[in-house]
Backbone as CSV, one residue per row, in Angstrom:
resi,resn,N_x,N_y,N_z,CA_x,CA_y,CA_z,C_x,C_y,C_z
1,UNK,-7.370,20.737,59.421,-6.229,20.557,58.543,-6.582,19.628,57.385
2,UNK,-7.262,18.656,57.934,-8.031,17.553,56.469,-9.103,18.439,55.618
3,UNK,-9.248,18.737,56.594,-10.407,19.622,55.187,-9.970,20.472,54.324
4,UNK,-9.395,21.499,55.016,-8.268,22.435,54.347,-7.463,21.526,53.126
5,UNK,-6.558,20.323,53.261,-6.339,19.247,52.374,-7.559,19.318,51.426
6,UNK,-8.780,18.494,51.965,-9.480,18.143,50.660,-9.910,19.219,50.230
7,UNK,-9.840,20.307,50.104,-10.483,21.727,49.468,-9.177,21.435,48.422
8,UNK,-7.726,22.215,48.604,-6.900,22.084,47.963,-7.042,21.012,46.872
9,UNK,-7.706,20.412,47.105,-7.606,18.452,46.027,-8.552,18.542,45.383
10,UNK,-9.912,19.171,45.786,-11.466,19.496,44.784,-10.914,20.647,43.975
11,UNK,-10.001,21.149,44.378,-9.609,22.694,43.323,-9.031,22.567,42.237
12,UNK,-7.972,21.386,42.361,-6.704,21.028,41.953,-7.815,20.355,40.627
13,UNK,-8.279,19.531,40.804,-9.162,18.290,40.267,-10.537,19.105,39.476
14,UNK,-10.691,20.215,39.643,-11.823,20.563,38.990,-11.127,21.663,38.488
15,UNK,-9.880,22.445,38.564,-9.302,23.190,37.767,-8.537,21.721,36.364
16,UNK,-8.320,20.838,37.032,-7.811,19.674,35.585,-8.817,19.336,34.609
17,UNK,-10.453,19.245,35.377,-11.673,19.118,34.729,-11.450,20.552,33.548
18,UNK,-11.440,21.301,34.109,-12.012,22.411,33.081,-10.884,22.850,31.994
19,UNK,-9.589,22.278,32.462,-8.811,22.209,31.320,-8.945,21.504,30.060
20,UNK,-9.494,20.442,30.246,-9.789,19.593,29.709,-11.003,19.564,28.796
21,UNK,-12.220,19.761,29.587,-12.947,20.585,28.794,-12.820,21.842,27.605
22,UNK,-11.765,22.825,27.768,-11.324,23.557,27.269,-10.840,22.973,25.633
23,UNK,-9.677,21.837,26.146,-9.036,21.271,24.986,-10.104,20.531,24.052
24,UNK,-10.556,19.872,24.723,-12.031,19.056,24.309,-12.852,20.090,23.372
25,UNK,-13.345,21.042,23.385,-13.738,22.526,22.464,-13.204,22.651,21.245
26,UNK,-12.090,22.827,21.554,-10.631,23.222,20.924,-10.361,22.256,19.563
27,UNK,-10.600,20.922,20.554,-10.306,19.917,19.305,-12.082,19.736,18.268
28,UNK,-12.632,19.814,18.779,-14.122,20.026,18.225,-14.003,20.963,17.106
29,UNK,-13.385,22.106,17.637,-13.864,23.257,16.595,-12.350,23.207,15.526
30,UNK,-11.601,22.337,16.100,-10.126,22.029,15.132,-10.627,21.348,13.634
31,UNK,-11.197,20.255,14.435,-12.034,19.176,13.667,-13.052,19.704,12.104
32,UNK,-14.024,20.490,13.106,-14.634,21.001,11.956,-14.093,22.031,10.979
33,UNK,-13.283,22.754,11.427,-12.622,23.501,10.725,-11.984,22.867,9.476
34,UNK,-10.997,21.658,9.952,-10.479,21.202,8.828,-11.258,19.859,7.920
35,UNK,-12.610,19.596,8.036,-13.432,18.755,7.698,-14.198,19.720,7.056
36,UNK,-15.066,20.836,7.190,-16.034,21.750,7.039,-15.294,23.170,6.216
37,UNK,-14.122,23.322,6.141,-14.056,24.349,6.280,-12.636,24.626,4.694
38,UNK,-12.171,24.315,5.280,-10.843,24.105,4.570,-11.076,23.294,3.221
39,UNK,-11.437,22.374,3.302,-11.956,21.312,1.642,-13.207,21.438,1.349
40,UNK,-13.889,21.427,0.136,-14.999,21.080,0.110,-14.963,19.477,0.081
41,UNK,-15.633,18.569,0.794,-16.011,17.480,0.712,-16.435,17.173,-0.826
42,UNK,-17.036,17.470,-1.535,-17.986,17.207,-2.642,-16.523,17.758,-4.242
43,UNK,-15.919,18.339,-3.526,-14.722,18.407,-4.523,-13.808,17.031,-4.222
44,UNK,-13.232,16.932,-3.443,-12.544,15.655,-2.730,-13.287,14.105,-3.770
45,UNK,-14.780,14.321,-3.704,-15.160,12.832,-4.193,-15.729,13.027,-6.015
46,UNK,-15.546,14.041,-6.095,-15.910,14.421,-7.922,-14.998,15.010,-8.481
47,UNK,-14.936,14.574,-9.605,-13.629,15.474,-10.768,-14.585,16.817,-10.535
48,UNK,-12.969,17.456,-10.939,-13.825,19.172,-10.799,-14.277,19.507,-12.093
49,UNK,-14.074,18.724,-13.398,-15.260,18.797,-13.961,-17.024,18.807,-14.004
50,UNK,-16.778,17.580,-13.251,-18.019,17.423,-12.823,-19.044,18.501,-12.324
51,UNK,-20.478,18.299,-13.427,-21.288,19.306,-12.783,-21.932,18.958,-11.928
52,UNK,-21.978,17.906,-11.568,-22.759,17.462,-10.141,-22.385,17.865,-9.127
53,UNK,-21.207,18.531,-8.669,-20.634,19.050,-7.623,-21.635,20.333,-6.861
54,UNK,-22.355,20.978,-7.177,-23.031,21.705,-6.748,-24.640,21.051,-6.023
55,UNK,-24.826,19.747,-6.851,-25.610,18.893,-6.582,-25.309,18.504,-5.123
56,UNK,-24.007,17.801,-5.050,-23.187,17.480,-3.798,-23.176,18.141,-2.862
57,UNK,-22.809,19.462,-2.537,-22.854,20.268,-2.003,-24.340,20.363,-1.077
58,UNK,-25.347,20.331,-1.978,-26.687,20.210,-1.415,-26.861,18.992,-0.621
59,UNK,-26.847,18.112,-1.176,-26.787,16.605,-0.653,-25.979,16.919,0.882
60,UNK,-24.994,17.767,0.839,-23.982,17.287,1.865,-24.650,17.960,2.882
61,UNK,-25.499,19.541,2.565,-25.948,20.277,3.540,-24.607,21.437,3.401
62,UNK,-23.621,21.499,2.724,-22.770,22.474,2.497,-23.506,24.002,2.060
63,UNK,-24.587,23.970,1.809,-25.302,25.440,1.540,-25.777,26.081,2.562
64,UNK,-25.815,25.078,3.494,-26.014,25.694,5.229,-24.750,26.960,5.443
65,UNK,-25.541,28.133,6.245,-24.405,28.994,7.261,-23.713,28.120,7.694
66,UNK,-22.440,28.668,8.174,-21.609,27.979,9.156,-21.853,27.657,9.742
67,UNK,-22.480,28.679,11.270,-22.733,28.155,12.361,-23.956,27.399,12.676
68,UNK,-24.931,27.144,11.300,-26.254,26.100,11.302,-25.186,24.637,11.533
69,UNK,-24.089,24.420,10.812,-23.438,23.160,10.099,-22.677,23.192,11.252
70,UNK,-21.862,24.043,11.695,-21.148,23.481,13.063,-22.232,22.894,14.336
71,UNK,-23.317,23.849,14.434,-24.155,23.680,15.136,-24.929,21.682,15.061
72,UNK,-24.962,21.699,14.253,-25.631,20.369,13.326,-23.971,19.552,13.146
73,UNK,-23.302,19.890,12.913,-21.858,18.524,13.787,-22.208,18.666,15.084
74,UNK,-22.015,19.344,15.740,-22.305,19.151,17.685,-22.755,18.156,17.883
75,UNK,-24.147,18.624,17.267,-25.117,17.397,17.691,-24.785,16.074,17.284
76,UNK,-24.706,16.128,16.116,-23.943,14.413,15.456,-22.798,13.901,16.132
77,UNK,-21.757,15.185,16.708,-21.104,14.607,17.805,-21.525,13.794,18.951
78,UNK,-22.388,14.651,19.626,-22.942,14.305,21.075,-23.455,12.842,20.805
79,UNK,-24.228,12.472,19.782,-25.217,11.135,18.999,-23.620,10.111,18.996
80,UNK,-22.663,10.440,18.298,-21.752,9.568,18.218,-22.223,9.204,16.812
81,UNK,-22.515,10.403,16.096,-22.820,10.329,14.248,-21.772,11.230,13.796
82,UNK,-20.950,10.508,13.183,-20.056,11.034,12.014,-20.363,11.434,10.915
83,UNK,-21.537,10.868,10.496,-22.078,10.858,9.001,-21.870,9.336,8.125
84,UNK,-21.716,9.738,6.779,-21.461,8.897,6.325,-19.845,8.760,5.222
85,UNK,-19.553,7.929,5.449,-17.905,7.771,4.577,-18.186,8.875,3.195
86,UNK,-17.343,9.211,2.513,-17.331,9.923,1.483,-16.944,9.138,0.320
87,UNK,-16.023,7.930,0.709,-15.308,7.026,0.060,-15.985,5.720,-0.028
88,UNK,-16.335,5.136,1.103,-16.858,4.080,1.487,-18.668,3.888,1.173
89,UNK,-19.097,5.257,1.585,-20.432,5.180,1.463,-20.901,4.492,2.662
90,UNK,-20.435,3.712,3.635,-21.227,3.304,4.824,-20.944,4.545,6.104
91,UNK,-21.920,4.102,7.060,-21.788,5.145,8.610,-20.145,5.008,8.968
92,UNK,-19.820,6.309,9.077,-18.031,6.562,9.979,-17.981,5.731,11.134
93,UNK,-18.738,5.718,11.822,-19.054,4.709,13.397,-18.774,3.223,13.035
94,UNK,-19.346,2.589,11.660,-19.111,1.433,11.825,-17.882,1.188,11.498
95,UNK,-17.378,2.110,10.429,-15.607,1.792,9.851,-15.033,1.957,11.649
96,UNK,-15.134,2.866,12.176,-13.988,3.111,13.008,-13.875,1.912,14.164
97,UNK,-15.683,1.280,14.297,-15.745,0.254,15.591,-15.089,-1.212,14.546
98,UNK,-14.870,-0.998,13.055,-14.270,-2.265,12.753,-12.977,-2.493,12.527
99,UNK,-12.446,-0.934,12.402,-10.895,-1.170,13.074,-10.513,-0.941,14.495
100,UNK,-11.732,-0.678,15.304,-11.277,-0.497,16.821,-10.124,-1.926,17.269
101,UNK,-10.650,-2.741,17.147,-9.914,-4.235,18.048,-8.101,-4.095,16.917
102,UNK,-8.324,-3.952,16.399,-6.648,-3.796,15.563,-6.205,-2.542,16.183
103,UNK,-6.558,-1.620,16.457,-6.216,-0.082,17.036,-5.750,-0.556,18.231
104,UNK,-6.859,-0.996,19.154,-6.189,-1.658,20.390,-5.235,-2.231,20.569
105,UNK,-5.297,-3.385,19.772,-4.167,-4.339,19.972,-2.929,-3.476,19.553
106,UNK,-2.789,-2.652,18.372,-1.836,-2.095,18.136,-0.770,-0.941,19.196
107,UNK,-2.033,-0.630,20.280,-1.473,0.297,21.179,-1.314,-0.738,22.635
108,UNK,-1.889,-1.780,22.774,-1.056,-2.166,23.739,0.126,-3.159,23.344
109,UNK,0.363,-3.503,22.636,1.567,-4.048,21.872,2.645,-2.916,21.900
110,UNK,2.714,-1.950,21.214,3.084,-0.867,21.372,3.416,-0.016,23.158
111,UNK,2.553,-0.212,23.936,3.012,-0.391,25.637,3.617,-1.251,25.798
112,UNK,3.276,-2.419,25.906,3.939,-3.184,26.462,5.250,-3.286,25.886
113,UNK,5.595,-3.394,24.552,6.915,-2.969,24.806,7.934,-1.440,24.793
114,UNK,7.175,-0.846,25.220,7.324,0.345,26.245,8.164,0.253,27.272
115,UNK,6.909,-0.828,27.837,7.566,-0.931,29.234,8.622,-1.912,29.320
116,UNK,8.415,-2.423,28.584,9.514,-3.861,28.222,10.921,-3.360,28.256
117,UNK,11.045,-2.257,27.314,12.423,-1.722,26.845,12.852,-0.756,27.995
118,UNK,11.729,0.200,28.314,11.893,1.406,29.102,12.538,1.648,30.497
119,UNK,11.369,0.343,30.789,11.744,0.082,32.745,13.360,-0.449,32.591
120,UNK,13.884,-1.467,32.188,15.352,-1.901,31.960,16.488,-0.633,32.047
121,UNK,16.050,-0.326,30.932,17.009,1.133,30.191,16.907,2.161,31.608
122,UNK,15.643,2.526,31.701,15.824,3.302,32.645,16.233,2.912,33.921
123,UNK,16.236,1.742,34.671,16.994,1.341,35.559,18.629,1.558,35.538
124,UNK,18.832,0.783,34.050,20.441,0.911,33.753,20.676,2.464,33.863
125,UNK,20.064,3.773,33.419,20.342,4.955,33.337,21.137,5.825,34.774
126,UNK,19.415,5.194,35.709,19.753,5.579,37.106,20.606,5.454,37.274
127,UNK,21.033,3.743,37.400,22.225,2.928,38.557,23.805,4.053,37.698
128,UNK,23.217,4.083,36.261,24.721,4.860,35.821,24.625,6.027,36.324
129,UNK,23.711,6.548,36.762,23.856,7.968,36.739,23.934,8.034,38.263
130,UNK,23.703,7.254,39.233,24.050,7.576,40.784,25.960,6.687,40.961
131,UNK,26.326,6.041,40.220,27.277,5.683,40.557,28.732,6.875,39.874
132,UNK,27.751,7.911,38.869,28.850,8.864,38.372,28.837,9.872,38.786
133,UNK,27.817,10.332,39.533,27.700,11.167,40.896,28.148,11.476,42.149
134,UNK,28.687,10.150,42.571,29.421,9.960,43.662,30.954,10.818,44.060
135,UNK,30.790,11.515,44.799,32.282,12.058,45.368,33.153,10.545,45.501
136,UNK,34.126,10.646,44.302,35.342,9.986,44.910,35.781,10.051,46.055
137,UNK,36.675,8.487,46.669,36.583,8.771,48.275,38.252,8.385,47.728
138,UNK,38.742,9.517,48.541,40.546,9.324,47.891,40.813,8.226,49.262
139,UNK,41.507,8.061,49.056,42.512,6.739,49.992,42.951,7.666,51.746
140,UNK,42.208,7.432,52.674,42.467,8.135,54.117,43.549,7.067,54.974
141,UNK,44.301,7.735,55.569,45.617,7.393,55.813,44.779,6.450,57.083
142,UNK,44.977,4.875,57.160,44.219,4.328,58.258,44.747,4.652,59.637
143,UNK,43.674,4.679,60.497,43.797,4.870,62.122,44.861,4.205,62.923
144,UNK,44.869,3.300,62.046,46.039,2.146,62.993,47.638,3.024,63.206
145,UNK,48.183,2.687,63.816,49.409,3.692,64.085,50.651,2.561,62.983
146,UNK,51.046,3.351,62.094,52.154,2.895,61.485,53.332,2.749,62.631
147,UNK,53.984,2.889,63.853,54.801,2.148,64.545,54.408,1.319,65.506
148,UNK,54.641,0.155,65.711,54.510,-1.089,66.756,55.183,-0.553,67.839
């Protein structure tokens, strides 16, 4: 019967794995799509006058097939290489690890009073909502015998 249990629980747990994985894809190929695909990068950082834009393009590796350039994000994924800012000109990795500690703080600040507000409220919700639930108890004529 336990085993039978833990089968059910490796199934459960490796069917959540592969969902996940799934979405994980999903957002990968979301990503490049609207980074790679949708804008040119090299328009974004030059007037479209500009004849250097075709220059850019090279520079960026934008003359690559698609699937060379998606292929070649993967990998810069897997590395934990973004590239480099378009704006900034430094590595994406270092902007994002130098707003990491403000990101943080911002999301557990943001929990905690979550829970601050939530747990309360939702207590008050319950207690209202089991006390308006209740079958009225009408008035039962007491046991005691009305004559002495």
């Amino acid at each position: 019967m336990a085993c039978r249990r833990n089968m059910v629980i490796v199934a459960y747990l490796l069917r959540r794995l592969s969902y996940r994985v799934l979405v994980l894809a999903g957002v990968v190929c979301l990503v490049f799509v609207l980074t790679n695909l949708l804008v040119k990068p090299a328009n974004l950082i030059l007037p479209t006058a500009s004849g250097k834009i075709k220059h850019e393009h090279l520079r960026l590796g934008l003359d690559a097939p698609v699937p060379m350039r998606f292929l070649r994000f993967l990998a810069g994924a897997t590395r934990l290489d973004f590239g480099v800012s378009l704006w900034q000109d430094k590595p994406a990795m270092q902007l994002v690890r130098e707003r990491l500690g403000a990101t943080a703080l911002l999301a557990l600040t943001a929990g905690g009073l979550a829970l601050l507000l939530g747990l309360p409220c939702g207590a008050l919700a319950a207690r209202w909502l089991c006390l308006s639930c209740r079958p009225s108890r009408a008035r039962r004529p007491s046991r005691r015998s009305t004559s002495s």
